[in-house]
C-alpha positions as CSV (number, residue, x, y, z in Angstrom):
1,X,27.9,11.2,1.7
2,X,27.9,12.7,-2.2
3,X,27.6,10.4,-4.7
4,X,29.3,11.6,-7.9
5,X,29.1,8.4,-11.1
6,X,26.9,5.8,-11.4
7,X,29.7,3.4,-10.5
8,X,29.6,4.7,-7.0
9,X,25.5,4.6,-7.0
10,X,25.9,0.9,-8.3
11,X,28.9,-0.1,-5.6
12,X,26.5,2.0,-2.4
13,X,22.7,0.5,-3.6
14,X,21.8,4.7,-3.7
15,X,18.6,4.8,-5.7
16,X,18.2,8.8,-6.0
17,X,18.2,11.6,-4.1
18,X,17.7,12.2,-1.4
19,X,18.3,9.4,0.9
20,X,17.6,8.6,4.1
21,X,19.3,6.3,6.3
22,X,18.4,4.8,9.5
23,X,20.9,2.8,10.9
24,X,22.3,2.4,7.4
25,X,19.1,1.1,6.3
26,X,16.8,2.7,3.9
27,X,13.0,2.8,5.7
28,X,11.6,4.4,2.4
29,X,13.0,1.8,-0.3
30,X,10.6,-0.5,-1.4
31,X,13.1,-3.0,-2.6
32,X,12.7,-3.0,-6.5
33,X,14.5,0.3,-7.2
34,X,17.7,0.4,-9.2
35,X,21.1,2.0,-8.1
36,X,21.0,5.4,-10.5
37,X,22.0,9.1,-9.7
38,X,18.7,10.7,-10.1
39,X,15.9,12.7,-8.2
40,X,13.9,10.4,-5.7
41,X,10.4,10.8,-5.5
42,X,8.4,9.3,-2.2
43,X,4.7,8.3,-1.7
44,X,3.0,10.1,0.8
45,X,-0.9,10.0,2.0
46,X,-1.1,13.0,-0.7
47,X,0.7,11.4,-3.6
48,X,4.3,11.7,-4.9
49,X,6.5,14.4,-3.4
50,X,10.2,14.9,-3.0
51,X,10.9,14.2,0.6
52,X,8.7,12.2,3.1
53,X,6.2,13.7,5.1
54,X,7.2,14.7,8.9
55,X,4.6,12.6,10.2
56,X,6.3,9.5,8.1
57,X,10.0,10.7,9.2
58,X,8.7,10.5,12.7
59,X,7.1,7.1,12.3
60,X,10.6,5.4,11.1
61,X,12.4,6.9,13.8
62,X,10.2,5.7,16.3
């Protein structure tokens, strides 16, 4: 889905880019971000990076 104003980002709870959903759930969201059109970062076991690790993608969807 693309998400083009922050009216849309407000009306869908999207907190950044990207997103992953899991059964229209969020596994990454830690529950105090704010809907905004923005670049997501996500914590990994090496710091802050721009998309999840595998071995984390493979943990949710297990």
């Amino acid at each position: 889905m693309l998400v083009e104003t922050p009216e849309e980002a407000e009306r869908l709870g999207f907190i950044g880019s990207p997103t992953i959903l899991v059964d229209g759930l969020d596994p990454f969201a830690s529950g105090g971000e704010q809907p905004a059109l923005a670049c997501r970062v996500f914590s990994t076991p090496e710091g802050r990076a721009g998309s999840p690790t595998v071995d984390q993608l493979v943990e949710v969807l297990s």
